[in-house]
VOGU-3710 file (C-alpha; in Angstrom, 3 decimals, decimal comma):
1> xxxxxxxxxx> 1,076/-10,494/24,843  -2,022/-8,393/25,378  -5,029/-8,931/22,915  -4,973/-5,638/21,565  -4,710/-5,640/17,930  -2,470/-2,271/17,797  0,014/-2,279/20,898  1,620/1,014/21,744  4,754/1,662/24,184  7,513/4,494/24,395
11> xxxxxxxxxx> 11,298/3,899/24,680  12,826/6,979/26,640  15,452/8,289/24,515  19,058/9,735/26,012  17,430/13,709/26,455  14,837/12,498/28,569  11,683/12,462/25,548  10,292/9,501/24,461  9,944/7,523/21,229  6,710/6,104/20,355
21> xxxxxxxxxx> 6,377/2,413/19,328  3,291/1,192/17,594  3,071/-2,329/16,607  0,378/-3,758/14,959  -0,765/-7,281/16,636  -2,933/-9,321/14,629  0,096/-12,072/13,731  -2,081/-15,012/12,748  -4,010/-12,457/9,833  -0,824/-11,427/8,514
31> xxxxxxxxxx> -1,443/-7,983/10,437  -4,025/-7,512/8,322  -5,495/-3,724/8,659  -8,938/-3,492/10,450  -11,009/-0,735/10,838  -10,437/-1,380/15,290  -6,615/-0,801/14,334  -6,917/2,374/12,616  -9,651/3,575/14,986  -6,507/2,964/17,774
41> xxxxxxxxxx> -4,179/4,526/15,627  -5,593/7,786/14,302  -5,859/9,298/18,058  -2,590/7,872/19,344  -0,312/8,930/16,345  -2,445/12,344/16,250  -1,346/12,627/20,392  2,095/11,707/19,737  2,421/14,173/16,942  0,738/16,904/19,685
51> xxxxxxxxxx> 3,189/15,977/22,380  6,181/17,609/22,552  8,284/15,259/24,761  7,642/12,701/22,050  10,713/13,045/18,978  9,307/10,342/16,982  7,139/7,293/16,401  8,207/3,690/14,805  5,375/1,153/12,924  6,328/-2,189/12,867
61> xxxxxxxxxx> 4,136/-5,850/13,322  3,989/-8,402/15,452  5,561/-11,857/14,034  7,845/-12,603/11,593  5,779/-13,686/8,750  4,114/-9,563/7,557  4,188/-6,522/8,515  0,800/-5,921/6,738  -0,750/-8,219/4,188  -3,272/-5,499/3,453
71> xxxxxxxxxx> -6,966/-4,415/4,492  -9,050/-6,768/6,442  -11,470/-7,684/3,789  -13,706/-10,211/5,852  -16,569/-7,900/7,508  -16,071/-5,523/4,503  -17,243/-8,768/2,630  -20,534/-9,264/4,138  -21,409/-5,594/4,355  -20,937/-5,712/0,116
81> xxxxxxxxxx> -23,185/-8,816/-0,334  -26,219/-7,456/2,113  -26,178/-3,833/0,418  -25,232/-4,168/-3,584  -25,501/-1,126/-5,291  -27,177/0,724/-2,201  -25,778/3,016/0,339  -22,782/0,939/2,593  -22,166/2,804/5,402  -19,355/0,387/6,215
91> xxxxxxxxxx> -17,442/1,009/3,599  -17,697/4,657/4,211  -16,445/4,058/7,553  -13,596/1,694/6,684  -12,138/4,094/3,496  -12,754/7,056/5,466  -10,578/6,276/8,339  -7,810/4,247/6,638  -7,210/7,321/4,015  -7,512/9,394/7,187
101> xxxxxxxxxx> -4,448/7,587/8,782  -2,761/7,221/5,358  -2,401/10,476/5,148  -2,069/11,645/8,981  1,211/9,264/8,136  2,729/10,840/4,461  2,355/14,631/6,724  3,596/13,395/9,679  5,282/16,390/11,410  8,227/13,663/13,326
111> xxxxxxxxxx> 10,226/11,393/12,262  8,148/8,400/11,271  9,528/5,010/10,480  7,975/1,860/9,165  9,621/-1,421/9,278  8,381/-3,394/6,968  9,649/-6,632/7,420  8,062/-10,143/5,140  5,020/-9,718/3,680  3,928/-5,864/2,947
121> xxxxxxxxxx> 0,845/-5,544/0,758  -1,884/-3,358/-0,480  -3,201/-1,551/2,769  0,239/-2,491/4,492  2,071/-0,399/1,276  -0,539/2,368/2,245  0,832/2,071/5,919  4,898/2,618/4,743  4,712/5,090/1,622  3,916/7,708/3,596
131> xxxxxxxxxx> 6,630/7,335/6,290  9,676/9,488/6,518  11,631/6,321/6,881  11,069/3,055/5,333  12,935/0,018/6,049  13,026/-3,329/4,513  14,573/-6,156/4,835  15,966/-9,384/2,855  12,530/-10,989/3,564  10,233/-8,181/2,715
141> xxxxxxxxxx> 7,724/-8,943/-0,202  6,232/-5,864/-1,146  3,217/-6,075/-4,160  -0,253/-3,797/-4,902  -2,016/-6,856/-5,909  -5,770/-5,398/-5,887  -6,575/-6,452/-9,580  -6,076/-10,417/-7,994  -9,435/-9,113/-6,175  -11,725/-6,933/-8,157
151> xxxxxxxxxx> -9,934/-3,724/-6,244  -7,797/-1,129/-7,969  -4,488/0,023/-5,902  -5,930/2,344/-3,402  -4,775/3,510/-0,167  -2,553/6,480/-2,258  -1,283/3,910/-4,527  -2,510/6,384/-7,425  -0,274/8,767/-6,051  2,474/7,270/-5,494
161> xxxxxxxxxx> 2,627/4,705/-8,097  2,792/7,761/-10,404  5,669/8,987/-8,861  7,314/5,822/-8,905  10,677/5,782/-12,037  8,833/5,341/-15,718  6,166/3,327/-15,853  7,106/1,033/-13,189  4,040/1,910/-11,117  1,436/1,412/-13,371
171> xxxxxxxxxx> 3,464/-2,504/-14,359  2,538/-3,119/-10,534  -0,221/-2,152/-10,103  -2,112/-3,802/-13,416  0,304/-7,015/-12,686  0,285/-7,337/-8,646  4,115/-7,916/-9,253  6,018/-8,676/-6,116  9,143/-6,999/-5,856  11,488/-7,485/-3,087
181> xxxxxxxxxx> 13,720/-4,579/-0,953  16,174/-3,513/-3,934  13,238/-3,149/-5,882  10,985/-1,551/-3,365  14,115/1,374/-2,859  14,421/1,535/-6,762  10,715/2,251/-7,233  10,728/5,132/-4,216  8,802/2,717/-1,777  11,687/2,103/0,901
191> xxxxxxxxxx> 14,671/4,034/1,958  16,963/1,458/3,848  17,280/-2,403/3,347  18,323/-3,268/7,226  18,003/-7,044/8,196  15,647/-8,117/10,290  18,254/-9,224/13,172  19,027/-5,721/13,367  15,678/-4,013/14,742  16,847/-4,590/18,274
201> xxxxxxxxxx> 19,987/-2,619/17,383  18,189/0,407/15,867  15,874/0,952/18,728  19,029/0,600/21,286  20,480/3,314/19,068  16,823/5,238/19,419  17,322/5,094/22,966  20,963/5,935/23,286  19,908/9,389/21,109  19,946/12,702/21,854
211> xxxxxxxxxx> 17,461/13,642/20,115  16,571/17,752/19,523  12,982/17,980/19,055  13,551/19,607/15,293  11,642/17,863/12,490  14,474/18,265/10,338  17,402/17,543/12,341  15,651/14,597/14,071  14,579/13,279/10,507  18,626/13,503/9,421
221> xxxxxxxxxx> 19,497/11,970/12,576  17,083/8,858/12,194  19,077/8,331/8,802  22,075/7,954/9,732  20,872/5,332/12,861  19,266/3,748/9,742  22,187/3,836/7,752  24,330/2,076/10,474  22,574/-0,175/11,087  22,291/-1,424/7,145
231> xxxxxxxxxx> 26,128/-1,409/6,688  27,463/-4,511/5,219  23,634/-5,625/4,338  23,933/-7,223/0,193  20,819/-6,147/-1,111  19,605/-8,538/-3,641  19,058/-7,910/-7,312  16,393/-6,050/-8,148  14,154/-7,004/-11,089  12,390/-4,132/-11,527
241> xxxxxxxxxx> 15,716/-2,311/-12,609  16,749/-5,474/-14,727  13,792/-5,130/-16,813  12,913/-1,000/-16,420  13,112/-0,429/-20,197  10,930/-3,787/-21,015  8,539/-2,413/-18,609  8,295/1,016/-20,304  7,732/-0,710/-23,546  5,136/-2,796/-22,109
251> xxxxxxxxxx> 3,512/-0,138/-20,573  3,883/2,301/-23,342  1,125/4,667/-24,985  -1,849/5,672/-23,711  -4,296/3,318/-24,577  -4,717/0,629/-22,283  -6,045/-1,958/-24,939  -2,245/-1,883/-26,309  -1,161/-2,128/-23,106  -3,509/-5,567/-22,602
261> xxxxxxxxxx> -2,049/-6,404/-26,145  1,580/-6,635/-25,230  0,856/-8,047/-21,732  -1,797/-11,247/-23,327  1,100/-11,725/-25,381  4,160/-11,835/-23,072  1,819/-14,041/-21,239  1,468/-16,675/-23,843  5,028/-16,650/-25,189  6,767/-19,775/-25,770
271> xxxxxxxxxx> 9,771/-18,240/-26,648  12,837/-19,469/-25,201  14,501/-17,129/-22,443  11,187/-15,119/-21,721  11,804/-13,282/-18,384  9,357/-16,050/-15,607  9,121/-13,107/-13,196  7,665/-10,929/-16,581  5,817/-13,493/-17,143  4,239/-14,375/-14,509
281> xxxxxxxxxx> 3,113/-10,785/-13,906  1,512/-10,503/-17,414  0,028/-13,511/-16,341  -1,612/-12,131/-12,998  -3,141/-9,358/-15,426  -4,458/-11,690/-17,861  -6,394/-13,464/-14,930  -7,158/-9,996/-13,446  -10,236/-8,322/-13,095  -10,645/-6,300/-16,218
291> xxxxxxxxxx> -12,269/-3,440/-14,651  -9,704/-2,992/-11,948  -7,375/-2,972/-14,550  -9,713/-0,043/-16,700  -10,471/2,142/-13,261  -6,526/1,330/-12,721  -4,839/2,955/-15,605  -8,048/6,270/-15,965  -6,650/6,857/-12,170  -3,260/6,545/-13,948
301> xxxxxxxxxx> -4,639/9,227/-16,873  -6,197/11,488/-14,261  -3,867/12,055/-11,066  -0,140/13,570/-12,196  -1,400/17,279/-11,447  -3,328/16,570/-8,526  -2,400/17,051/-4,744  -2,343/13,949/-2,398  -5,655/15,403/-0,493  -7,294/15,228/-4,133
311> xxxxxxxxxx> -6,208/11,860/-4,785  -7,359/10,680/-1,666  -10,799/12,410/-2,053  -10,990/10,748/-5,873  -10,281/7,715/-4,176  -12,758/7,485/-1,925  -15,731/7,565/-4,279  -13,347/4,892/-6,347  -13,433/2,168/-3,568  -17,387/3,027/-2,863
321> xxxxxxxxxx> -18,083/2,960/-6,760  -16,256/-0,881/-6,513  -18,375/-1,489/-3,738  -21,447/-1,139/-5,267  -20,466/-3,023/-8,386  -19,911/-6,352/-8,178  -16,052/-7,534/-9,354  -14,969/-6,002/-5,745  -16,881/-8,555/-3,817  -16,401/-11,604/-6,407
331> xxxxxxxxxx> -12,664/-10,955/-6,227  -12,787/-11,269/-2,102  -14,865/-14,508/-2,350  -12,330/-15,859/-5,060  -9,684/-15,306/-3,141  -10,810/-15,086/0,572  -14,011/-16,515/1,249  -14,375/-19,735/-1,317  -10,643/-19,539/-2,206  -11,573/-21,034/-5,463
341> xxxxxxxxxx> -9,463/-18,302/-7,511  -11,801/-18,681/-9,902  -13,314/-15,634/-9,998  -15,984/-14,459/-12,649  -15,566/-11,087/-13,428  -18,263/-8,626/-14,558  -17,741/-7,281/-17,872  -15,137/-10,261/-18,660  -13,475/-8,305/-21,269  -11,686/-5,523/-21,204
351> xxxxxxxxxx> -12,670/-4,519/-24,625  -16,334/-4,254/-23,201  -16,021/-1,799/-20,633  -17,585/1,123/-21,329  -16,639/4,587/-20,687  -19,973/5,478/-18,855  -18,924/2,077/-16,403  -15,973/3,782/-15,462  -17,767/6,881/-15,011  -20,003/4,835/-12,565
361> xxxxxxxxxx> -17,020/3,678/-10,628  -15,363/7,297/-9,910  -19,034/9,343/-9,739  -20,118/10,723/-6,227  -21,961/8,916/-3,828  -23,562/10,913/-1,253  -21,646/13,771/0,342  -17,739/13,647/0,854  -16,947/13,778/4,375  -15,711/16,275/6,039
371> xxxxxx> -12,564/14,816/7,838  -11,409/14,037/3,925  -12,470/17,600/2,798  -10,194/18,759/5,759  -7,506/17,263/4,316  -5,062/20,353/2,885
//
């Protein structure tokens, strides 16, 4: 296999186009996003979407264990211990380009699929929202588990975590809850729950399509391969419908100190029958980084009237405000670097973040680039 870390290939399709195949290579990371796979990505699915022999593209990952476990954090690292608080031209580079290709992906003008097979996380979530079609399968683990690392959910997860039924997005995102397929369709995440023995199947019945070069028609048509190929598939039972109107109580109200009170309290229950998966999740946000979880839920507060270009934008100065404080870069050494996951978080309680330190987080830094302002 070649050493690329993004492979591309086209499968001729029964009218004579072609349907583009990009799989992301990096197997032994857990397909973990770098800045040299976007930076393959961007022009190739911008070509593809040009050329008109080409009816659609599929995503997928090399390996069995993840489609995408989520950014590549390592050099990202480094770059946030040599500049602190100052300029980090990195960074810019890195958010820049993966919102870029985030949302190149949710205004795709083909048929897009994602298959997001094991482990799909942060950056890999960014990757599959956006698709037209999103498969899972029985082993897909799907989570936004930035508060585990100083992080908030970005990527467009303050978009689409607000879109998701109730409050179920803002439970995952200040928990890092894993949910599995049936979940993942539930919360607007996934479309189809095909197993992973399957994939050969649906790209023989890619091939063996006459495809007709209409957005619309060609997206319909992609369902119904999808479809097919999912028949007889048990999806498994899905937690996050189990426990929706636990979650809304949880998550009620629109201060996020009561939220922090129900959650520290769930997670110190000893009462008999508590929910482990609830649990463990109000757990996660009791170990959390308390200013993930504040930057978290003002996103929450701030994006339901804004367009996905906006949200992107507001992102952007979110992730560079992390970077130059310093939770974002204890998290990766907690969990990353050291591995001690014992990270010590900067204000350690919730109740002492300030408004103005939020402010800090979400204030601009520098101009916004253009390619963002571009977006519509």
């Amino acid at each position: 296999m070649s050493d690329s870390v993004v492979l591309f290939e086209e499968i001729p399709t029964a009218d004579g186009r072609r349907f583009g195949i990009a799989t992301l290579n990096a197997p032994a990371a857990l397909n973990a996003l770098s800045v040299d796979m976007v930076r393959l990505m961007l022009p190739k699915f911008r070509a593809w979407a040009a050329d008109a022999n080409v009816v659609g593209v599929m995503l997928q990952a090399a390996g069995e264990k993840a489609f995408c476990a989520g950014g590549d954090l390592r050099q990202l690292y480094q770059t946030l211990l040599a500049c602190g608080p100052n300029r980090n031209t990195y960074a810019e580079d890195f958010f820049r380009e993966e919102y870029e290709l985030d949302y190149l992906i949710h205004t795709y003008p083909k048929p897009l699929l994602c298959w997001g097979h094991g482990i799909v996380m942060g950056g890999g979530v960014g990757l599959m929202a956006g698709c037209t079609h999103r498969v899972v399968t029985p082993a897909s683990r799907v989570a936004m588990p930035e508060i585990n690392i100083g992080l908030y959910p970005d990527v467009g997860g303050s978009w689409f975590l607000r879109r998701m039924p109730g409050r179920t997005g803002l439970f995952l995102a200040l928990t890092a809850a894993q949910i599995n397929a049936a979940d993942a369709i539930f919360a607007g995440l996934a479309d189809h729950m095909v197993p992973q023995e399957r994939k050969g199947q649906v790209l023989e019945m890619i091939g063996a399509t006459r495809w007709k070069g209409e957005a619309k028609a060609d997206r319909a048509e992609l369902s119904r391969i999808l479809a097919k190929a999912g028949e007889g598939a048990q999806l498994p039972p899905s937690k996050l419908r189990e426990h929706y109107d636990a979650i809304d109580a949880l998550m009620a109200g629109e201060d996020l100190l009561d939220i922090a009170g129900r959650l520290n309290a769930l997670a110190s229950s000893q009462e008999e029958g508590a929910d482990a998966w609830l649990q463990n999740a109000a757990r996660a946000f009791a170990k959390g980084a308390p200013s993930s979880a504040a930057i978290t839920f003002e996103l929450w507060l701030r994006v339901p009237r804004m367009s996905l270009a906006e949200v992107f934008r507001l992102e952007y100065w979110a992730s560079l405000g992390f970077c130059a404080h310093k939770d974002f870069a204890e998290g990766i050494r907690a969990v990353l670097i050291d591995k001690d996951r014992n990270p010590q978080w900067q204000p350690a309680r919730l109740e002492d973040i300030t408004p103005e330190f939020i402010e800090d987080h979400l204030r601009a830094r520098g101009e916004m680039p253009q390619a963002l302002l571009a977006l519509a």
